[in-house]
Wavefront OBJ file of the C-alpha trace (Angstrom):
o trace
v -93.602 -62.144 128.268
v -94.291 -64.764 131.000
v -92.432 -63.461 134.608
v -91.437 -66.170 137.551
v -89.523 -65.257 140.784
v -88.665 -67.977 143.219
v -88.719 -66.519 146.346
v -91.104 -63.257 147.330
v -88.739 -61.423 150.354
v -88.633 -57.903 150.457
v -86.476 -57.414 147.229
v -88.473 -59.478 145.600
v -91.520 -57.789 146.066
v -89.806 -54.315 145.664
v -89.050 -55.851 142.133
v -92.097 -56.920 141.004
v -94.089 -54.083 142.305
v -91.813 -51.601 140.273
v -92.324 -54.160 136.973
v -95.890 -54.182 137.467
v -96.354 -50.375 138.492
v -94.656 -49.314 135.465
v -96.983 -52.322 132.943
v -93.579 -54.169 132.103
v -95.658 -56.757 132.572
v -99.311 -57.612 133.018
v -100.341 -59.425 136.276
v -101.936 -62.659 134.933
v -98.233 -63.015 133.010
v -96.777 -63.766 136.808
v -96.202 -66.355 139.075
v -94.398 -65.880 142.251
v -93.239 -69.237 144.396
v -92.517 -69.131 147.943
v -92.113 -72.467 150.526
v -94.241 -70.468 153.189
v -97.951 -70.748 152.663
v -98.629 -68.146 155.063
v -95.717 -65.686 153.541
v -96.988 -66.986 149.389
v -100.507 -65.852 150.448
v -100.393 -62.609 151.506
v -97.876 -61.646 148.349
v -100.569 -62.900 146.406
v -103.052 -60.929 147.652
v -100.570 -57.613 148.028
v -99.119 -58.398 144.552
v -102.195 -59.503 142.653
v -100.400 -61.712 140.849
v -100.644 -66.267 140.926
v -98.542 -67.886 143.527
v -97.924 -71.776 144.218
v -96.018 -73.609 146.765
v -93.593 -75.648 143.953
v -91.010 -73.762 142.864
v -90.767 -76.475 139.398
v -94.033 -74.696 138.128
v -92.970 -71.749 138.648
v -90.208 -72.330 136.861
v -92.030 -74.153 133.811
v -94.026 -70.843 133.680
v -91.634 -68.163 132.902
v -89.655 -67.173 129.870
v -87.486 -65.327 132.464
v -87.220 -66.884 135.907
v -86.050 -64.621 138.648
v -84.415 -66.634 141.686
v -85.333 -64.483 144.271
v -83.688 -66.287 147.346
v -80.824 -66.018 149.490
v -77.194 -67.245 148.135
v -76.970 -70.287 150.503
v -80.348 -71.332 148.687
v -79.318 -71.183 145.337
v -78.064 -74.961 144.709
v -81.178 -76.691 146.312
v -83.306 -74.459 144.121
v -81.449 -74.805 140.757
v -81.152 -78.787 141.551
v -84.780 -79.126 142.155
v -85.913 -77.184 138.988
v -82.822 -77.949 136.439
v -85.003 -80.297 134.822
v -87.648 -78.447 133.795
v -85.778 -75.576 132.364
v -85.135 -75.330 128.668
v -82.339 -73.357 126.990
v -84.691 -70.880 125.725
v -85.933 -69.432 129.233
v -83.888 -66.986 131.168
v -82.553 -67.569 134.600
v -81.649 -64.064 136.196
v -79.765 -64.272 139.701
v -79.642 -61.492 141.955
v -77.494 -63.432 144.522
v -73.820 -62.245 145.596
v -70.618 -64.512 145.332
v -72.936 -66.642 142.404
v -70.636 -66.789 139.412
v -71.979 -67.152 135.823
v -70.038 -70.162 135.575
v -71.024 -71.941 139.087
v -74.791 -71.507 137.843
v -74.198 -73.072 134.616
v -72.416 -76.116 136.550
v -74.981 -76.161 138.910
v -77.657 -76.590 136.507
v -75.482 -78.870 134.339
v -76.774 -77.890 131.068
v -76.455 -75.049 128.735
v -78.723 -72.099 129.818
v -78.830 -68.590 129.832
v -77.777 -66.729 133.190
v -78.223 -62.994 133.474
v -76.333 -62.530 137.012
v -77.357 -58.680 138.433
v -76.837 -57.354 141.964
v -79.775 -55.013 143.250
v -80.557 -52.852 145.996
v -83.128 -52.444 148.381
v -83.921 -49.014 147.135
v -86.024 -50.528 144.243
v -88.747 -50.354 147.136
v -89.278 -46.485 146.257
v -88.105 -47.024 142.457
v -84.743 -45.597 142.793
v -82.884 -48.722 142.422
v -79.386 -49.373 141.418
v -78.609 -52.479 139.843
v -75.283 -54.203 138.138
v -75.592 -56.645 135.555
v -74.008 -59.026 133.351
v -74.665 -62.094 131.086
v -73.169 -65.407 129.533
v -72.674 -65.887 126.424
v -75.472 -67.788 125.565
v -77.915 -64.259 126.187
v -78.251 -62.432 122.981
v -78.092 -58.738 123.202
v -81.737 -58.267 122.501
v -82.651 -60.657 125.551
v -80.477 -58.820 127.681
v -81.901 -55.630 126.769
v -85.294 -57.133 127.519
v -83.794 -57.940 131.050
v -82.627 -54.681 131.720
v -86.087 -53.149 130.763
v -87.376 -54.791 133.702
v -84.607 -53.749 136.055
v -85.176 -50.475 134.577
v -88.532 -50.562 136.227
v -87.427 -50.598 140.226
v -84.312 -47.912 139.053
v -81.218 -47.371 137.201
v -78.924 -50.160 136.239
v -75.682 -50.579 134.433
v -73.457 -53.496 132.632
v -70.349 -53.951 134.354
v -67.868 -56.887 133.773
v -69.035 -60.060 135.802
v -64.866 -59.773 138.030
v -66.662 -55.788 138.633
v -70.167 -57.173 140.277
v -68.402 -58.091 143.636
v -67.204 -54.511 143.737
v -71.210 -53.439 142.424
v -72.465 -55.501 146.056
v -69.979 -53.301 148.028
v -70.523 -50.168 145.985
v -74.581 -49.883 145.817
v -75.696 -53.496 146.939
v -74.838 -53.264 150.477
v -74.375 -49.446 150.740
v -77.895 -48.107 151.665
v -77.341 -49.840 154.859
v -74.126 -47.075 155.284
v -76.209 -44.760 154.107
v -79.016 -45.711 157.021
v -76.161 -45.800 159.840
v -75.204 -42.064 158.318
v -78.604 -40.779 158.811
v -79.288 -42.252 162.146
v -76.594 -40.423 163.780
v -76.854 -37.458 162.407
v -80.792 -37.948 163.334
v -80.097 -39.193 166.991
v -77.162 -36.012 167.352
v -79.893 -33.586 166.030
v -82.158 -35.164 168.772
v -79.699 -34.787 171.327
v -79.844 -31.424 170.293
v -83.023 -30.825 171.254
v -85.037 -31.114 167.436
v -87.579 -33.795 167.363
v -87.402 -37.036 166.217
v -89.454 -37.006 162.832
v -87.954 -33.302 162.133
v -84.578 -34.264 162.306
v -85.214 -37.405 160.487
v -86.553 -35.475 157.420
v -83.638 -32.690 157.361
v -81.094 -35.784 157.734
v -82.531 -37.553 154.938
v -82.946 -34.837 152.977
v -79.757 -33.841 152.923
v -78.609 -37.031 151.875
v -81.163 -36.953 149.158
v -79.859 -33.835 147.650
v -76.562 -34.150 147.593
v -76.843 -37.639 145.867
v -78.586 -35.623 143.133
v -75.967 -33.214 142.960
v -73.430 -35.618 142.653
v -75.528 -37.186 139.764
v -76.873 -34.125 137.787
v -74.060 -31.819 137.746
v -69.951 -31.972 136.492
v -68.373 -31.733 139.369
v -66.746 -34.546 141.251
v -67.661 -35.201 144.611
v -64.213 -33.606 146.202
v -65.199 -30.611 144.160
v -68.692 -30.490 145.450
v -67.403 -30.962 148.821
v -64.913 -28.562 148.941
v -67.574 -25.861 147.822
v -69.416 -26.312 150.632
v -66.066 -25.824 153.140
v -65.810 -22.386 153.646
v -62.370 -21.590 155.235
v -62.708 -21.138 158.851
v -66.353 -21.948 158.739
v -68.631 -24.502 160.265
v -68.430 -27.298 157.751
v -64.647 -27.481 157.213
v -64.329 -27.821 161.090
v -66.989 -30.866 160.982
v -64.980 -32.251 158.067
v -61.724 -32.034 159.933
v -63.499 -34.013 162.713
v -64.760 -36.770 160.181
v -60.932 -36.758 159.054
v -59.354 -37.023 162.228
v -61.508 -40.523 162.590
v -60.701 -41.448 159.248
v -64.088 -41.949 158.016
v -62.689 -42.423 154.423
v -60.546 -45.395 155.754
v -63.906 -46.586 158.139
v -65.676 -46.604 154.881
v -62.810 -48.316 152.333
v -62.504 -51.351 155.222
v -66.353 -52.032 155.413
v -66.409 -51.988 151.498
v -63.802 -54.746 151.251
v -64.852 -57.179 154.177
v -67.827 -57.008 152.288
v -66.312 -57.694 148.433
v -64.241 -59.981 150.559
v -67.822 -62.115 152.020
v -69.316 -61.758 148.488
v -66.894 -63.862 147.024
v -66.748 -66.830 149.479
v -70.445 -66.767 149.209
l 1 2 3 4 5 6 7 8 9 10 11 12 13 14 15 16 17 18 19 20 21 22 23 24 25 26 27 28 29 30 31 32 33 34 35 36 37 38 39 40 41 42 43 44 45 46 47 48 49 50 51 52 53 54 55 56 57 58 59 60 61 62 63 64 65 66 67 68 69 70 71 72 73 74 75 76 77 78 79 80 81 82 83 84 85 86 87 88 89 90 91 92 93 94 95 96 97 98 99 100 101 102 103 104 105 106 107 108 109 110 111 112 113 114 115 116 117 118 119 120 121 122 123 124 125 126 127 128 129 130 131 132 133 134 135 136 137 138 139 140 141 142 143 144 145 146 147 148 149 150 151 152 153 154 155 156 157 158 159 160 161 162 163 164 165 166 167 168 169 170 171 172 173 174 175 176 177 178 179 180 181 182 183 184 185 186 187 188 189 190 191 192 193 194 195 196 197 198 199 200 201 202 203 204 205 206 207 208 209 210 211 212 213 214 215 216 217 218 219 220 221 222 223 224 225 226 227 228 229 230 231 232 233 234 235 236 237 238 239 240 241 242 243 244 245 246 247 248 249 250 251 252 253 254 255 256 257 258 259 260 261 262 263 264
């Protein structure tokens, strides 16, 4: 299998480094291509893999073509390589408010569009990525999509009206999850702990109980309310975090951002 991505940012290259640490693929089977020489060189030479300046060879190369750049790019990349694409390659979007159907259009031609939404926690492999297809992907090609996804984390299909929801959900939420751990890091400071000390125990904490939400039965209310002793320290921090509505903080962010993704 022959890999492109147009476009080497950071989620790019937390991608491919997960495809190529886990031998999805081998190395001389990719070509990455990025507009900045500077930027295309020094992916090269982290990456190990071929690079070029012209995103049209890149795209010749691959039987799955990764476009790898931001959603206001998208048309002046799909017009400038439409013509070189055949119906037989792959094109595999990781841009929000990108339909299925508005990357058909775009290309003007019948080709297969796997549209996913990732995260930036493919960086460490723990990636979670939504995906869907058009018709015109088999099920066998998909699969062979989501073995490469598989690579940087987890991933699961979800109806293309559902991916919106997926950007607001896990695509945007590590940033939440960063503003959550930086003040409880800078209030444990405060406190008198040191910095890199009460960075770990913040993270930490946010670490396990994402794995106890994932690896045991119990809903998160249930998990939650196990750990709120009556009268005890917990339940009075929770009443706080009530009091400011942080459930109705969080429900608000989520939809000014499903809201963004689909005017996008």
């Amino acid at each position: 299998m022959k890999l492109s991505f147009i476009g080497c940012g950071n989620m790019a290259t937390a991608m491919l480094k997960g495809i190529l640490a886990k031998g999805l693929v081998d190395k001389d089977d990719v070509m990455i291509a990025e507009r900045v020489p500077k930027a295309l060189e020094n992916a090269c030479a982290n990456l190990g893999v071929t690079g070029t300046l012209d995103n049209s060879k890149a795209a010749k190369h691959g039987d799955i073509i990764i476009l790898a750049v931001k959603p206001q790019g998208y048309e002046a990349v799909i017009r400038e390589i439409k013509d070189v694409v055949n119906e037989e390659q792959i094109i595999v979007t990781i841009a929000a408010g990108k339909t299925l159907t508005w990357v058909e259009e775009t290309f003007d031609k019948n080709v297969k569009v796997v549209r996913t939404m990732p995260n930036t926690p493919a960086l460490v492999q723990e990636g979670m990525t939504g995906v869907c297809a058009n018709d015109k992907v088999s099920e066998g090609e998909l699969q062979s999509v989501i073995a490469l996804l598989e690579g940087f984390g987890k991933v699961g299909i979800v109806p293309e009206d559902l991916i919106d929801v997926v950007t607001a959900t896990s695509g945007s939420s590590p940033a939440y999850v960063f503003m959550l751990i930086e003040a409880m890091t800078n209030t444990a400071i405060s406190y008198g702990m040191s910095a890199e000390q009460a960075k770990y125990f913040a993270a930490q904490a946010v670490l396990g109980s994402a794995k106890m939400v994932l690896e045991t039965a119990e809903s998160p209310v249930e998990l939650r309310e196990k750990v709120c002793s009556p009268g005890g320290t917990t339940i009075e921090a929770v009443r706080v975090l009530e009091e400011r509505e942080m459930s109705a903080s969080i429900a608000e962010a989520m939809k000014a951002c499903v809201d963004k993704a689909k005017k996008l």
